[in-house]
C-alpha positions as CSV (number, residue, x, y, z in Angstrom):
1,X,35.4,-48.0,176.8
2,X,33.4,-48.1,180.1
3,X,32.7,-44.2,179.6
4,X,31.6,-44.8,176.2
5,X,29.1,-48.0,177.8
6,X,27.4,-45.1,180.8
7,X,27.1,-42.3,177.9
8,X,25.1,-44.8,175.5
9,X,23.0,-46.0,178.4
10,X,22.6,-42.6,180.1
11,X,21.3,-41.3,176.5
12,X,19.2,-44.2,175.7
13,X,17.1,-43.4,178.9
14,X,16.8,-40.1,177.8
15,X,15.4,-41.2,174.7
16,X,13.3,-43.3,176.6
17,X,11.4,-40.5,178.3
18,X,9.7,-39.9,181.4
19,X,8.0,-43.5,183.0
20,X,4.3,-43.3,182.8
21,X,2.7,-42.0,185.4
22,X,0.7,-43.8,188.2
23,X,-3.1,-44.1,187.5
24,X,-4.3,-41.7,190.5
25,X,-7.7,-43.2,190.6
26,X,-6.4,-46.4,191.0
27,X,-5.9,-47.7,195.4
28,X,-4.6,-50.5,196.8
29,X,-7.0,-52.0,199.7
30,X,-5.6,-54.4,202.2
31,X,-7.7,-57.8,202.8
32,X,-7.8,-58.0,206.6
33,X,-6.2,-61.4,208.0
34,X,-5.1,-62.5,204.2
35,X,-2.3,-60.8,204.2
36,X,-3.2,-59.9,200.0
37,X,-4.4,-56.7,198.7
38,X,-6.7,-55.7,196.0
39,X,-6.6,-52.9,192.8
40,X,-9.6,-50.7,192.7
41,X,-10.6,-47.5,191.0
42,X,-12.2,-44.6,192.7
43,X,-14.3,-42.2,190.3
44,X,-15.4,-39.1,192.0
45,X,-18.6,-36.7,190.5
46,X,-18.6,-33.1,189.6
47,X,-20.0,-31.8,192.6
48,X,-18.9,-30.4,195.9
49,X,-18.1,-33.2,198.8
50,X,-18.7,-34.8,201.2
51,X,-20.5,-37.2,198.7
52,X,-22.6,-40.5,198.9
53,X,-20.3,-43.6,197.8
54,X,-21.6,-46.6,195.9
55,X,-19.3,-49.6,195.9
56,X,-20.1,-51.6,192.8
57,X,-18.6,-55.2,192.3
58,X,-17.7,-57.4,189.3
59,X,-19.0,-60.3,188.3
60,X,-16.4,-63.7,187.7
61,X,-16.5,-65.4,184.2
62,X,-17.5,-69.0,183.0
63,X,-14.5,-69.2,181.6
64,X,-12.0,-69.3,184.9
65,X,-9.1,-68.6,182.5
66,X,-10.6,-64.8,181.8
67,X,-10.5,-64.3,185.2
68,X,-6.7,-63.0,185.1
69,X,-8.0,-60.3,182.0
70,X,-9.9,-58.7,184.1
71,X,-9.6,-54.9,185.1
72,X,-11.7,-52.2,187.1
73,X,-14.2,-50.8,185.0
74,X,-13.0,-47.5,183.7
75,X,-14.7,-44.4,185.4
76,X,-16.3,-43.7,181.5
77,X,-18.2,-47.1,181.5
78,X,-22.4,-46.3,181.5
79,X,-23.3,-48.2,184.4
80,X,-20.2,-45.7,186.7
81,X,-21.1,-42.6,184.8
82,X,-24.9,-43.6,185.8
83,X,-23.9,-43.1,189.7
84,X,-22.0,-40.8,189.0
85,X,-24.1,-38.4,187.4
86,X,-26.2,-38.9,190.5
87,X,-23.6,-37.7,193.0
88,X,-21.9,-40.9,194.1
89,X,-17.8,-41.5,194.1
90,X,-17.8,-44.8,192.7
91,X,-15.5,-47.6,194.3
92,X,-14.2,-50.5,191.9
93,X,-12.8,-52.9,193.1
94,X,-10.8,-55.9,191.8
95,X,-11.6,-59.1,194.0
96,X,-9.2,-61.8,194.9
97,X,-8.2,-64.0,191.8
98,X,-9.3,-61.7,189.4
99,X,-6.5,-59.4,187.3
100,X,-3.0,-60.0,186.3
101,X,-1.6,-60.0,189.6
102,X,-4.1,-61.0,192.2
103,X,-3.2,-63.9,193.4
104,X,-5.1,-67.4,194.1
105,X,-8.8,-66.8,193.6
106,X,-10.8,-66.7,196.9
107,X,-14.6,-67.4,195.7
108,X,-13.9,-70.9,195.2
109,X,-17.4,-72.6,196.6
110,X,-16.3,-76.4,195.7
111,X,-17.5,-79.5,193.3
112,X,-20.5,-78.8,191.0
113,X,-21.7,-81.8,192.7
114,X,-21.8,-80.7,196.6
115,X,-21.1,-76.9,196.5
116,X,-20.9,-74.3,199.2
117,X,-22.5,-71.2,198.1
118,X,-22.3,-69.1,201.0
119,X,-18.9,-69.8,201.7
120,X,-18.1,-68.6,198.6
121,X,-20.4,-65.5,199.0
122,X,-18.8,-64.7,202.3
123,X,-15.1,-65.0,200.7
124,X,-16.7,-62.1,198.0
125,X,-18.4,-60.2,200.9
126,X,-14.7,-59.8,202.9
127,X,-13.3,-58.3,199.6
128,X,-16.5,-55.6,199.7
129,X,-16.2,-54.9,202.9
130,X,-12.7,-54.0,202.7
131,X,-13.6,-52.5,199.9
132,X,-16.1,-50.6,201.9
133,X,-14.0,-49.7,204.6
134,X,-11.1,-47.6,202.7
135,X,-13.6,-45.8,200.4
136,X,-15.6,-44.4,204.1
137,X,-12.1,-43.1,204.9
138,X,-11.7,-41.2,201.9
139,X,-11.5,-37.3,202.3
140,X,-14.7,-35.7,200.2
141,X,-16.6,-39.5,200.8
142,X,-19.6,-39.2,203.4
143,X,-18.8,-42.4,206.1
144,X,-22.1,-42.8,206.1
145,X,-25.3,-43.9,203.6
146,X,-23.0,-46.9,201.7
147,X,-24.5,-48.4,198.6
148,X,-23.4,-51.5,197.5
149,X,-24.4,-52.7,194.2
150,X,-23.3,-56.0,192.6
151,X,-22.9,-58.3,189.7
152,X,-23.7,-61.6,188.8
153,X,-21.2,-63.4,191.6
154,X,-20.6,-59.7,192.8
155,X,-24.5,-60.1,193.5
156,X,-24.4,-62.6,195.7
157,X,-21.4,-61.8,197.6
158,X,-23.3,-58.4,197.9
159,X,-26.2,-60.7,199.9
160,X,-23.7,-62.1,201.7
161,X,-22.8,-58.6,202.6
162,X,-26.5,-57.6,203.3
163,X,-26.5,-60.8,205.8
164,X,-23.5,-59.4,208.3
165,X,-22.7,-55.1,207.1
166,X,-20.2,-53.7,207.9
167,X,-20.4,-49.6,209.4
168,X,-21.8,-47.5,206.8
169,X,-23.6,-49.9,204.6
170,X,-27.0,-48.6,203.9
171,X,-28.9,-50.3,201.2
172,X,-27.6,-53.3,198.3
173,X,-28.9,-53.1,194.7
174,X,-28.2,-56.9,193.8
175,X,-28.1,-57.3,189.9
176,X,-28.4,-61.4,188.6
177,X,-27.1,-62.4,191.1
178,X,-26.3,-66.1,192.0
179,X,-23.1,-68.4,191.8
180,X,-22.8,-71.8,189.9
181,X,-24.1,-70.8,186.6
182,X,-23.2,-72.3,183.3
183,X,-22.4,-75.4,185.1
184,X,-20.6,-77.4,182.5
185,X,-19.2,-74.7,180.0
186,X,-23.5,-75.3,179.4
187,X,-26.2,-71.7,179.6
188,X,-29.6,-72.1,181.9
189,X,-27.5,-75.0,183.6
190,X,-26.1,-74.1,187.6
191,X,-24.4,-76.1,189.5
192,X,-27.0,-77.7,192.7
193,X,-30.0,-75.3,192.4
194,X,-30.8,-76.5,195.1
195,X,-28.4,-75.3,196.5
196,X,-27.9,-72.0,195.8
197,X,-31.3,-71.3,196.9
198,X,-30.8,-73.0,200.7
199,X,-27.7,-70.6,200.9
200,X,-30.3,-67.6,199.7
201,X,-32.1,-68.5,202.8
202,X,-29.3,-68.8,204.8
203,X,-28.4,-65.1,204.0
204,X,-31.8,-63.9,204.3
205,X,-31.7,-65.1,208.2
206,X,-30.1,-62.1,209.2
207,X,-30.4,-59.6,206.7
208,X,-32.0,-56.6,207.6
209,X,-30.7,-53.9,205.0
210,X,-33.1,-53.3,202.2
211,X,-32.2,-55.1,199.1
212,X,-33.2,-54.9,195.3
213,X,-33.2,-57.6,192.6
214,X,-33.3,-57.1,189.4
215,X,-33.3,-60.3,187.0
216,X,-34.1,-60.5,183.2
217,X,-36.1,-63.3,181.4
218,X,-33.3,-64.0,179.1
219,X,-30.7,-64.3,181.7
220,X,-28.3,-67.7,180.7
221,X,-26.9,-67.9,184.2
222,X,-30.1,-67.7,186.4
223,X,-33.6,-68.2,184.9
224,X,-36.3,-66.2,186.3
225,X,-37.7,-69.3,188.1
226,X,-34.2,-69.7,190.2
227,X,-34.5,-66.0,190.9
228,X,-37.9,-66.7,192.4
229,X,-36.9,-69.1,194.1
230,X,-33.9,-67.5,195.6
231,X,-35.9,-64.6,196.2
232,X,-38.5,-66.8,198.5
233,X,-36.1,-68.3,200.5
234,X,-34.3,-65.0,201.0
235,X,-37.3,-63.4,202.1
236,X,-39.3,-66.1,204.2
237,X,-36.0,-66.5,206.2
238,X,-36.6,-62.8,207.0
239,X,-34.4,-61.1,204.8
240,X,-35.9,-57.5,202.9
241,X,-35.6,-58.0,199.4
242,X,-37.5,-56.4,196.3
243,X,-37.6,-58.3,193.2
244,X,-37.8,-57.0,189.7
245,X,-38.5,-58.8,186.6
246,X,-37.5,-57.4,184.0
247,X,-37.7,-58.9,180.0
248,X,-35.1,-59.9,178.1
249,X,-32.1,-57.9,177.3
250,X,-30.0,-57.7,174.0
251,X,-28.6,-61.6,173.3
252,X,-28.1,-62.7,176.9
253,X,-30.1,-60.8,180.1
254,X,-27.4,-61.4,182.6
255,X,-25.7,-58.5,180.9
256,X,-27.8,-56.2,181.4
257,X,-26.4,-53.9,184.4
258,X,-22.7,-53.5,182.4
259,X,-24.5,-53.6,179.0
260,X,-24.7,-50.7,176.5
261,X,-28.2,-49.3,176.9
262,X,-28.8,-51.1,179.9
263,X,-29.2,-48.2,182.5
264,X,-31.5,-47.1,180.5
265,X,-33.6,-50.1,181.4
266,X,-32.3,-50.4,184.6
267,X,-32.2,-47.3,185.9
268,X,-35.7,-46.5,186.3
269,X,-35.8,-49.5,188.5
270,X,-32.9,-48.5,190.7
271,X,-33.6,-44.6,190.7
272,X,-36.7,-44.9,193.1
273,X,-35.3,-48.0,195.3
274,X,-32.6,-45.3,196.0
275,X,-35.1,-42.4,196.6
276,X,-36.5,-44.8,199.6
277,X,-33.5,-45.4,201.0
278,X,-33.2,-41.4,201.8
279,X,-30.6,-40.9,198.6
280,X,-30.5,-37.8,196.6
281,X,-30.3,-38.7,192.9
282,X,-30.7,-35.6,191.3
């Protein structure tokens, strides 16, 4: 009976078939002094190496239960093949608190009432520059000339970035950025305005590294007047920052950079910021 039990197991495995195979585009990246480690997905252009890398970074939902849905953009998504058609490896990574398997989440920037945006900022900038650090190391990535480009909460931690680099980073392409939106479960309503705007300043104090904002007029997180505002305070503190307004995009503006057709829109902005940083796009 027992050599009947291993012959119906042995051949249901071989009906089974071969397990999948790993994704190989998909790293693990260790978070220095958390002891975690983070998913992201490297996409790599059709050219000859070494090559330019562009780190882009995820935004965080309204809803905080969507966070653990979340997944690194596939290399086919518009705003990656953009980049990519430009020369960049692309570097996705999947923050703290975000996916099936990541753990507590990390950007937490406390009450609605009394928040701490640049704490929460700087939590999103260690992810990036880990982030930052293993794509550098990657054989066919140039160590040097790093563009960081970020969404919505992957916006602002890319400011956060742009106040305290790490090796390599060369220019940040900040895309609606800002934290405390949609205070409420509510659109146009953020958590301390205020706020978020001291915590602009507080970046722009020591960031030197040429930044670019681009906003919309229909954006339900961040209205163009908090992006002004922002913008100030990042810049009269001493930060280098280029803002862009741009109109309103499809039902909700803050969509714009991972929206269909939106490269289209927001690539003509980004194309020449890059060209002035010394980037070959072309």
């Amino acid at each position: 009976m027992r050599k009947i039990l291993i012959l119906l197991a042995l051949l249901a495995a071989s009906c089974a078939g071969p397990a999948p195979a790993a994704d190989p585009a998909l790293l693990g990246i260790a978070i220095p002094g958390t002891g975690r480690e983070i998913p992201a997905r490297l996409c790599r252009p059709d050219v000859a190496g070494p090559v330019p890398l562009a780190v882009i970074n995820h935004g965080s939902p309204a809803n905080a239960a969507a966070r653990a849905g979340m997944e690194p953009q596939p290399c086919s998504a518009e705003a990656v093949r953009w980049f990519l058609d430009r020369g960049f490896a692309v570097l996705l990574p999947l923050r703290r608190g975000y996916g099936a398997e990541a753990g507590a989440w990390a950007e937490a920037y406390g009450p609605c009432a009394n928040p701490d945006f640049a704490a929460g900022g700087r939590q999103t900038a260690q992810d990036i520059a880990a982030a930052v650090a293993a794509g550098r190391a990657l054989p066919g990535i140039r160590p040097d000339g790093v563009l960081v480009v970020g969404q919505s909460a992957g916006g602002w931690g890319a400011l956060a970035l742009a106040s305290a680099p790490p090796e390599g980073v060369v220019a940040v392409v900040n895309m609606a950025g800002g934290r405390g939106g949609w205070a409420g479960g509510q659109p146009n309503s953020v958590c301390a305005p205020d706020r978020l705007v001291a915590a602009a300043g507080r970046f722009g104090q020591t960031a030197r590294l040429p930044t670019l904002w681009i906003y919309t007029a229909n954006d339900s997180f961040f209205a163009p007047e908090l992006a002004r505002a922002m913008h100030q305070a990042f810049t009269a503190a001493g930060g280098r920052a280029q803002l862009v307004a741009l109109p309103a995009f499809g039902a909700d503006g803050h969509g714009l950079f991972f929206g269909r057709g939106g490269s289209a829109v927001w690539g003509p902005v980004v194309e020449p910021f890059l060209m002035a940083q010394g980037f070959r796009t072309r």
